[in-house]
N, C-alpha and C positions, 0 to 999 in steps of 0.2 A: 292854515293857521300855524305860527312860528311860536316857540316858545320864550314868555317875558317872562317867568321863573318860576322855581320850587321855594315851595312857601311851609312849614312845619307849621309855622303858629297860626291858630285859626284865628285869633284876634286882630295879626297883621292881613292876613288876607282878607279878612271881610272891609277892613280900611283900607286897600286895594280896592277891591272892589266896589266899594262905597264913591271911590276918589274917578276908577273907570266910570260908573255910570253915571257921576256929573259930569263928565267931559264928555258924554257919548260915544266913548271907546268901544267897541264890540268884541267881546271879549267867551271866553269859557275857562270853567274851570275843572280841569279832571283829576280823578282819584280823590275829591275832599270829605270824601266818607271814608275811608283806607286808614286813614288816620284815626278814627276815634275807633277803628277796630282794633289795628293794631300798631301802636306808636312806636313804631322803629323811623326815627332820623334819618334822613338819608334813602329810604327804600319805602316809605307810605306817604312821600309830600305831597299834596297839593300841586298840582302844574297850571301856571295859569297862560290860556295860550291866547293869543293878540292876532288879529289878519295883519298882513307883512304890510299894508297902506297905513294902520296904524300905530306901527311899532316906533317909530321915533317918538311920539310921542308919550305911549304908553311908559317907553324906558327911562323919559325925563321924567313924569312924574313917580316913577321907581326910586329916580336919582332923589328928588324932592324930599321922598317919604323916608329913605335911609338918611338924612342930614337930619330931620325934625325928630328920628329915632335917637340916633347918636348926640342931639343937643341937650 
């Protein structure tokens, strides 16, 4: 598994995730307890990791979710 990103906000990652498993992306996500321990940015994210068959995909709908963020 390759990594499709570090995520701090758990309400973006759960819509991540939410958006993986209707595409049927296979997907994990590690350290997302780390963070309600202890919320240091940058050193307790969230890493969401994508198998490398899925990643092009995975990283367009990344692209998707950062443009409906930003709109």
């Amino acid at each position: 598994m390759k990594l499709l990103s570090k995520i701090t906000d758990m309400i973006a990652l759960q819509i991540l995730c939410d958006v993986l498993d209707e595409k049927g992306i296979e997907y994990r996500v590690d350290d997302a307890g780390m963070h309600a321990l202890m919320p240091l940015p940058g050193i307790t994210d969230a890493r969401v990791m994508v198998h490398g068959a899925d990643m092009e995909a995975a990283e367009q709908i990344l692209r998707d979710l950062s443009h409906l963020q930003n709109s």
